[in-house]
Structure formats: structure tokens, C-alpha cells
N, C-alpha and C positions, 0 to 999 in steps of 0.2 A: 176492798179498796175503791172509791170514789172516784169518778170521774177529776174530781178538784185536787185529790191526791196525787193523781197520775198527770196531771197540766202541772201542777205543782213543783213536785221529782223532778219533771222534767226540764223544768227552768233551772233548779238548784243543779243538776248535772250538768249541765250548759252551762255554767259560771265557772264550771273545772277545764274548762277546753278553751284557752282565747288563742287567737290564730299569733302568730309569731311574723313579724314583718321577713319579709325576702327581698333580702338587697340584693345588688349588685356583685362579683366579686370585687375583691382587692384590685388585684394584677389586670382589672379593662377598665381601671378608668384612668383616663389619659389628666396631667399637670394643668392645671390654669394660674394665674396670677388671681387673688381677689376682687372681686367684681363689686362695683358700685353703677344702679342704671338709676339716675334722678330722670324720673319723666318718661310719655312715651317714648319719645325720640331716643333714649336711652338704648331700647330693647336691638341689640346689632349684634352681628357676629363678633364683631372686637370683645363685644363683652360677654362671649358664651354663648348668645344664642345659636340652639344648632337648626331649627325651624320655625313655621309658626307668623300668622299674622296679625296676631293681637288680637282678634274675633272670637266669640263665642263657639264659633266651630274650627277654629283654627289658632286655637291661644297659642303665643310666643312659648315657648321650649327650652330650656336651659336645662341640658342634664349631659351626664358621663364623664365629670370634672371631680379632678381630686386637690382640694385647694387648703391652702397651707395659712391660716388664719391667726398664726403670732405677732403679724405687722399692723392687719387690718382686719376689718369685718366678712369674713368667710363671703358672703352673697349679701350687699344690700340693695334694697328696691324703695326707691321713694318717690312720692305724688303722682303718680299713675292710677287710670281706671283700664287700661289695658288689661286682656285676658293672660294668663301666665301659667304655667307651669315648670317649677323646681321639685326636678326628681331622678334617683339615683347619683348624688352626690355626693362626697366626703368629703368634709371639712374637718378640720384635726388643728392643733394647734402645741406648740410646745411648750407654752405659761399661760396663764390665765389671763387672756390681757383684751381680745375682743369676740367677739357673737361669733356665733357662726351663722346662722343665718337674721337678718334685721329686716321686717315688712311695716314700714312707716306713710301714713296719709295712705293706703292704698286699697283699692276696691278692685275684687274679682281675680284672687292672689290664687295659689294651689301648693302645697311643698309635701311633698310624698315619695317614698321609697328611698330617703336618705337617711345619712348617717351623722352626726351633731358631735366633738366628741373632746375632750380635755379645752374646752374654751373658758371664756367670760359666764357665758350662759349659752345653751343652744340653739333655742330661737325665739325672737321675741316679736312679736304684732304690736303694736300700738297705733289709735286711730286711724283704724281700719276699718272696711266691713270685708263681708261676703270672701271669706276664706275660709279653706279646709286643711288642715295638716293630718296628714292619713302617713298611715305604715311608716312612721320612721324611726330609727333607734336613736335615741337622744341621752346621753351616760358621761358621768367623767367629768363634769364641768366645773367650771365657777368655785373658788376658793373664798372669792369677793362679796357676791351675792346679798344685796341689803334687807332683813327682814321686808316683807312685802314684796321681794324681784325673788323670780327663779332659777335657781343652776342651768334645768332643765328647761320650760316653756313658761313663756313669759307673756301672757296679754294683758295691755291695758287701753282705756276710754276706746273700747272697738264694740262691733255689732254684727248679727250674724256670723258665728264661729261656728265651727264643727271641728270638734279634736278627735279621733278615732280609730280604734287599733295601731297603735303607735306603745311602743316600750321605753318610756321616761325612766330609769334609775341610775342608782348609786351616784346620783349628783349631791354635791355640798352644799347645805341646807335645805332647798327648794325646791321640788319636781317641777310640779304645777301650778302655776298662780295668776288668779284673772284678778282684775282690779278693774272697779268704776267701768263693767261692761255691762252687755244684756245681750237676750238672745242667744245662750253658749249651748251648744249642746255637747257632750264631755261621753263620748260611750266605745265600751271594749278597750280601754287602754290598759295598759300594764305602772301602775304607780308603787317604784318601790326602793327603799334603801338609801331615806335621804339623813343626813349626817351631819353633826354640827350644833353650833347653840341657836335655842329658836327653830331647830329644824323641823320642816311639816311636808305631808307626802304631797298634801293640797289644800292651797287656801283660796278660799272666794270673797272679796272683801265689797263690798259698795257697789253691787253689780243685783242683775234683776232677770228672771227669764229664764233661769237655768234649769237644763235637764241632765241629771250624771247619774247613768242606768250601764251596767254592764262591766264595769270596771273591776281591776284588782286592785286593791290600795293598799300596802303592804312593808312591814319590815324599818316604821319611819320609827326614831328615837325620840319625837314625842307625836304631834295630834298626825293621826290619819288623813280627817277632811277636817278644816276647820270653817264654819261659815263665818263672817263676821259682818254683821249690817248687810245682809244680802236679805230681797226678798223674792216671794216667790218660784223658789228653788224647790225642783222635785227629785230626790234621790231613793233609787231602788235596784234592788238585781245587784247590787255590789258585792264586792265580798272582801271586808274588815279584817286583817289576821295581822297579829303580834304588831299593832300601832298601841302608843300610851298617852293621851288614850286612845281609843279606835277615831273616833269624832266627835267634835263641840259645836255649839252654836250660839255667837254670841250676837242678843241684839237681833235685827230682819223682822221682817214677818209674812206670813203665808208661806216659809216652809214645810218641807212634807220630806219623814223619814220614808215612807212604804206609799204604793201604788193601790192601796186600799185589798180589799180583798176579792175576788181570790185569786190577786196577782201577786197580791205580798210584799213585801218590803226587801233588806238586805241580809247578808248572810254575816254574822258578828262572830268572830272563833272564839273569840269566852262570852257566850250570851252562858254557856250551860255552868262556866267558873262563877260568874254571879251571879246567876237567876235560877241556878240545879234548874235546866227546862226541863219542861215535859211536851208531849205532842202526843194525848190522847185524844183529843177532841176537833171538831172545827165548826166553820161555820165565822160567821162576820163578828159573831162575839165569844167565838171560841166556847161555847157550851153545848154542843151535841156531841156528846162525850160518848161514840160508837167505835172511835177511829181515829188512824191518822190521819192529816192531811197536807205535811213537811211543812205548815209554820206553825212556832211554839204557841202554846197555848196563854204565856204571858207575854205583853211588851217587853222589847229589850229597853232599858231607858237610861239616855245620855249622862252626864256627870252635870250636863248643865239645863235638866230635867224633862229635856222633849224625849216623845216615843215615836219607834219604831213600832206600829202596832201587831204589824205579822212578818214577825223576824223568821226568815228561812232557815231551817233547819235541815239536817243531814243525818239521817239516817245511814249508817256503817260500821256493820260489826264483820272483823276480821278475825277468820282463824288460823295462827299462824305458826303452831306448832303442835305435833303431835311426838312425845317423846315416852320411848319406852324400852325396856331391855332386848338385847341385840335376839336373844335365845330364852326360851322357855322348857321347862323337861315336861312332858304329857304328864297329867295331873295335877300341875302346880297351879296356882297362881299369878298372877305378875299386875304389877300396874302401869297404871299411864297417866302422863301431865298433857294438860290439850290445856296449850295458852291462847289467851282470846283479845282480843284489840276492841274497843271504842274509838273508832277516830273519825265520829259524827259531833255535833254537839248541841246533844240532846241525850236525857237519862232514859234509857230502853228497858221499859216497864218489865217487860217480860218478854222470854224466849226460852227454846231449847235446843241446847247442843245434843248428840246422839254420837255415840262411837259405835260401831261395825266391823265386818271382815266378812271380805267376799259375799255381801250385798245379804250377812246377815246381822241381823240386831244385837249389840252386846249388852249395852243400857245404855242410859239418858237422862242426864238434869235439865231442871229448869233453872233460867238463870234472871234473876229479878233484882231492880234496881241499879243497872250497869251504868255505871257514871261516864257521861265521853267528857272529861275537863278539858282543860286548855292546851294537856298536851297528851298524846295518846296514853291510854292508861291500860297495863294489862290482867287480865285477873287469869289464876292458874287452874282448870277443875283437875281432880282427882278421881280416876274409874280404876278399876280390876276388870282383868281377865281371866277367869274360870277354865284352864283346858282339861277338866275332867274326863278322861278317856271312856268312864261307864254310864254317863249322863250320857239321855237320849241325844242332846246336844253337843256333843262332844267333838272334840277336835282331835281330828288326825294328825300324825308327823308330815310336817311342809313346810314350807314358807309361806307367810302371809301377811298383806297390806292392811293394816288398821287405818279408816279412815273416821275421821272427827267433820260434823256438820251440824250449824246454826240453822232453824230454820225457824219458824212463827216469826219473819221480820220485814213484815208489810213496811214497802216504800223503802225497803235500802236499795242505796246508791249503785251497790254495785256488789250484785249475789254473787260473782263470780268467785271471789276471795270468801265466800262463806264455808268453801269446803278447803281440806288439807289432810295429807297421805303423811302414814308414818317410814321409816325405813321399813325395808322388809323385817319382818318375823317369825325366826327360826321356832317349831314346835319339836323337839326333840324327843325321841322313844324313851322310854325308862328302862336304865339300865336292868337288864334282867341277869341275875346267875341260877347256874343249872344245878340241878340237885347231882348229886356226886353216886356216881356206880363204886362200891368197895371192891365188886367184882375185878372192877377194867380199872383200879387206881394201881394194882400194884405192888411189889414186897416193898416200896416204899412208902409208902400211904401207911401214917401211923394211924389207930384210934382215934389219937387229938386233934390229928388235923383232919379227922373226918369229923369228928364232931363239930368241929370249929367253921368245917365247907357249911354243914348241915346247920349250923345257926344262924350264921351268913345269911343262906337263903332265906329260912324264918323268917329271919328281919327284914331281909328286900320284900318278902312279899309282904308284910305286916305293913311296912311302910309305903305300899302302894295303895291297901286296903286304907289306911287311915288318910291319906293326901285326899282319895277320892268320899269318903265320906266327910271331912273336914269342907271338903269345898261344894257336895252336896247339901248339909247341912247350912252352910254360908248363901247360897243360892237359895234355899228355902227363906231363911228368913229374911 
């Protein structure tokens, strides 16, 4: 494993952990009426402020408000360059009728640790600069929502933006949408579950300067990201799953799918449904074919024909069952089903699984060509267990744990799910019968039912001689 493998992994694992905002509860935040401050002179206690001098070390404060936004605009702020901060709010609304939060004409805004929820749209910037919306949950919105405007977050003709770890979904059509901006940086958010005609998880339309690294985009019923006439846009670190399609680009120029190598581009959950990947090889043109190094060995490439040139890949093979009879009789046979997950997406050249008992060897395939598609895919192997009681290797009457483990699987995700225990496994003695005394049977004991004890046994013991050479024989070859 490479140094480039291991920086690599370790990004695509980090794309599975994004931090989840922490609000406020419910039950402490205390009722305001809707707030509107036009101008500095705005910024007052009448209108929510609960601290704060408008200064770079002392921004105005507005937060612990739970405001009812079916009449009016939840929070708005207009022509001010005062410093600000909106955070730990609820805004809620009973129809779809205004914003909940609106930041217009304003420079040096903040709106973080709140909550956005059944409005017009969440929150919207326009001509604006120098704002950050951090940790808020924004869901529920906008019925209304005009292709180009968002349920969710709405920027337009602003500069200097930061959107980040913030959970935009299940809004109606629109998560995210910047328009005629520049200078956006878009990273760690949660984009997902937008609904409707026209709907898109994120559109960037006539805007310049963008950076969207880190994100989940996720779950829209049709484009993921869509660019349209944007230029100079860099997206990387994302991660694409179940959007139709993931992303398009129409129009811009100096976009950029991936961060070149060996930072790599985004993580797409059907790159392996259309491109069957593979991830032998690396290197800036993917041909030092020694190794992985978690991005595929081909571009992933858009519907509207840009590439991603080093699409992140995930290595993860799950073993997630071992299944086999509750009881075995010494001597016998038995089998076992060890079912195995792909839920990377990337085809796994080669591996082997191994089944055991009490940390000894029973056998082993290799398993070649394991397809991870678009939805977890499972394949089932098939082993025996040999408990020959005269083989050097044999197994004694007890109970015992059959464990099933992957291993040859440089750079997965997460080896901890590579191994898996069966229920316990009874080995049970072979019935034995005893050969019969005429002496001690008795005036009852006829002839025939001696002869009939005496065949009895015959047979049990023939029938032990042939299980154990049956599965001697079987073990040879």
C-alpha cells in the first residue's frame, strides 16, 4: 500500500462522517414577533437584539427566538454593513407564504446554529457580500419556489459567501441555488431530497469563483449539481449517490471535476454501474498497475461529457453471514453459506474469504471479479465441513463458532465488518449400540432378536467405517 493510497482512503473515509448541526432545544427558546431591521440604526433590542455593538469584535447578536413566519419574513436585514450575528433561532411557518430568514444589500452578515422550516424558502442572500451560513438545518420549505430560486438557500448577485456544514433537505424543488455570484465557497454541507418538477439538489448558474469540496449531494429526483454558464468552478471530495443524474454542466468555462492528483476528484455511487471500475493501478495517468490507490483507474464522465479524472473510489467488502446446521453427528459432513457484500464502488479483482473453527483452518476461496454496483450486491460461497473423527484433524463432540473472513483487501474502508461468526456448532457423538450378551439377555431373548441386535450393530459400525472413509477420501481429493 502507497503512501498515495493511504492519504487517499483516507479522504474517501472522511466523506462518510460529516458533522450534523447542534441546535438549540425546542422548549428554550423563548416567542418574538418577526423582525425586520432596515439599516444600522435598526439593530435594537425591540428588534431581538440581545447583545452586541455592531463591531468586528463585538457584532450585534440576535439569537434564542422562536418566530412564527406565516405573516412576515421570519428575520429580515436590509442595507447595513454592521457586524451581525443570527444564531439559535426557529423560524417555522404554517403555509408557504414568506422566508425565513432574508439578508439584502448587506455586508459582514453571520446566520448559524438555526433552524429554517415549512416557509417560502429558508434563507435567502441577495447583494450581499462577506457572509457565512454555518450549522443550520434548513428542510420543509417552499411549495412556490421558481426554477432558478430555492426551497432551501437562496443566493443571488452577492460575493464572498461561505456555506458550511449546514443540512439543506427535503425542500420542494430547490436546496441550493447561487445565481450571478462569485467567490462562493460551498463545503461539508448536507444536500439532499429535493422534490418536484425541475427539481435540483444544486444549481450554480452565471456565477464565477467557486469552490464545492466536501459535500453530500444526495437523493434529488433529477440533477445532483447542475453548473450552468458558471466559470471557474472547482468541485472535489463530494459524494454523488442516487441523483438523475449525479451532475451536468452546461455552458462556463474553466471548470474542474477533481483536484488533480493525488487529491482526486469526487466520489460518484454508480461510477462502477457505468464504467464496471476498476482500481489497480495509479499514478497521475493511472498506469503503474502494482496497486491500489482509491481512485478509479478510469474518468468517471458527465452525460454532458466533462471528467472527473480521479473519481474516488471505496473499497468494501462485507461479510455478513455465516449460515449453517444448528448440529452435526461426528463423522459427517455439513455445509455452510458465508454471504458477502460489495458496498464499495469498484469491481474487487481479487480476494479470499477463509472459514475456520477455533483459530483453525477449514478451507478457502478466492473470490474474483466481485462487482460493488449501484446497490449493494450479494454473492453467496459454498464450503463443507469435514468432522471426521479418525482423521488426524478431527473433530471432537462440542460446540463450536465457525468464523468466515475476507482478507487480500488492500485499502478497505472499513476491515472491521470483514470478519463474521456463525451461531454456535453442535458436533454430536455417533450413536453407538453395544453388541448383545445371550448370556445376560435372558429366557426372553429369542434367536431373532439376537440376531437382529447383532446386525444392528454391523451396520452402525459399517456405517461409521464408510462416513469416515467417504470424507477421508473427499478431503484427499
Amino acid at each position: 500500500m502507497t503512501w498515495v493510497g493511504v492519504l487517499v482512503m483516507l479522504v474517501v473515509v472522511s466523506l462518510f462522517a460529516w458533522p450534523i448541526p447542534v441546535l438549540r432545544a425546542a422548549s428554550s427558546y423563548q416567542p418574538h414577533a418577526p423582525i425586520l431591521i432596515s439599516g444600522n440604526s435598526g439593530f435594537t433590542a425591540a428588534n431581538g437584539v440581545t447583545s452586541g455593538s455592531g463591531t468586528t469584535s463585538a457584532p450585534y447578536v440576535i439569537e434564542g427566538w422562536e418566530i412564527n413566519s406565516t405573516t412576515a419574513n421570519g428575520i429580515e436585514i436590509q442595507n447595513s454593513n454592521a457586524y451581525f450575528i443570527i444564531r439559535n433561532v426557529y423560524i417555522h411557518a404554517v403555509q408557504y407564504s414568506h422566508y425565513g430568514i432574508v439578508l439584502t444589500n448587506i455586508a459582514n452578515g453571520r446566520v448559524e446554529s438555526s433552524k429554517c422550516s415549512f416557509g417560502y424558502a429558508g434563507i435567502a442572500v441577495s447583494s450581499s457580500s462577506n457572509i457565512t451560513v454555518l450549522n443550520n438545518q434548513i428542510f420543509g420549505n417552499s411549495i412556490g419556489a421558481n426554477f432558478g430560486s430555492a426551497g432551501g438557500l437562496d443566493i443571488g448577485f452577492s460575493k464572498n459567501i461561505v456555506v458550511r456544514n449546514n443540512n439543506i433537505s427535503n425542500n420542494w424543488r430547490n436546496e441550493l441555488v447561487i445565481g450571478s455570484s462569485n467567490n462562493i465557497t460551498i463545503t461539508g454541507n448536507i444536500l439532499s431530497g429535493s422534490a418536484g418538477i425541475a427539481s435540483l439538489t444544486m444549481q450554480i448558474y452565471s456565477s464565477a469563483d467557486l469552490t464545492i469540496v466536501n459535500n453530500t449531494i444526495s437523493h434529488s429526483e433529477h440533477f445532483g449539481l447542475l453548473l450552468d454558464s458558471s466559470n471557474r468552478t472547482l468541485v472535489y471530495h463530494n459524494r454523488f449517490i442516487n441523483n438523475y443524474p449525479n451532475a451536468q454542466q452546461v455552458g462556463g468555462t474553466n471548470d474542474m471535476w477533481d483536484n488533480g492528483y493525488p487529491s482526486g476528484g469526487n466520489y460518484w455511487a454508480d461510477y462502477n454501474y457505468y464504467f464496471q471500475a476498476q482500481d489497480n493501478c495509479s499514478g497521475p495517468d493511472q498506469n503503474v498497475c502494482t496497486g491500489p490507490d482509491a481512485i478509479g483507474d478510469i474518468p468517471y464522465v458527465l452525460q454532458t461529457g466533462q471528467k472527473d479524472r480521479y473519481p474516488l473510489v471505496v473499497h468494501d467488502i462485507v461479510v455478513t453471514s455465516v449460515e449453517t446446521s444448528p448440529s452435526v453427528i461426528q463423522g459427517e459432513t455439513t455445509s455452510i453459506d458465508v454471504t458477502i457484500q460489495n458496498l464499495g464502488n469498484v469491481v474487487e479483482r481479487s480476494f479470499t474469504v477463509t472459514l475456520s473453527f477455533n483459530n483453525t483452518l477449514i478451507t478457502s476461496q478466492t473470490v474474483t471479479g466481485f462487482c460493488g454496483c449501484h446497490t449493494p450486491y450479494d454473492r453467496v460461497l459454498s464450503f463443507s465441513w469435514s468432522t471426521g473423527v479418525l482423521l488426524e484433524k478431527g473433530v471432537q463432540p462440542g460446540k463450536y463458532i465457525l468464523t468466515a473472513t475476507a482478507s487480500n483487501l488492500p485499502l478497505d474502508a472499513n476491515p472491521s465488518d470483514n470478519t463474521k461468526s456463525s451461531n454456535p456448532v453442535e458436533v454430536i457423538s455417533f450413536p453407538s449400540t453395544p453388541l448383545v450378551s445371550l448370556e445376560s439377555a435372558g429366557p426372553i431373548l429369542t434367536w431373532g432378536s439376537a440376531i437382529i441386535s447383532v446386525a444392528t450393530t454391523g451396520v452402525a459400525v459399517f456405517s461409521v467405517f464408510r462416513a469416515h472413509f467417504r470424507a477421508k477420501k473427499k478431503a484427499l481429493d
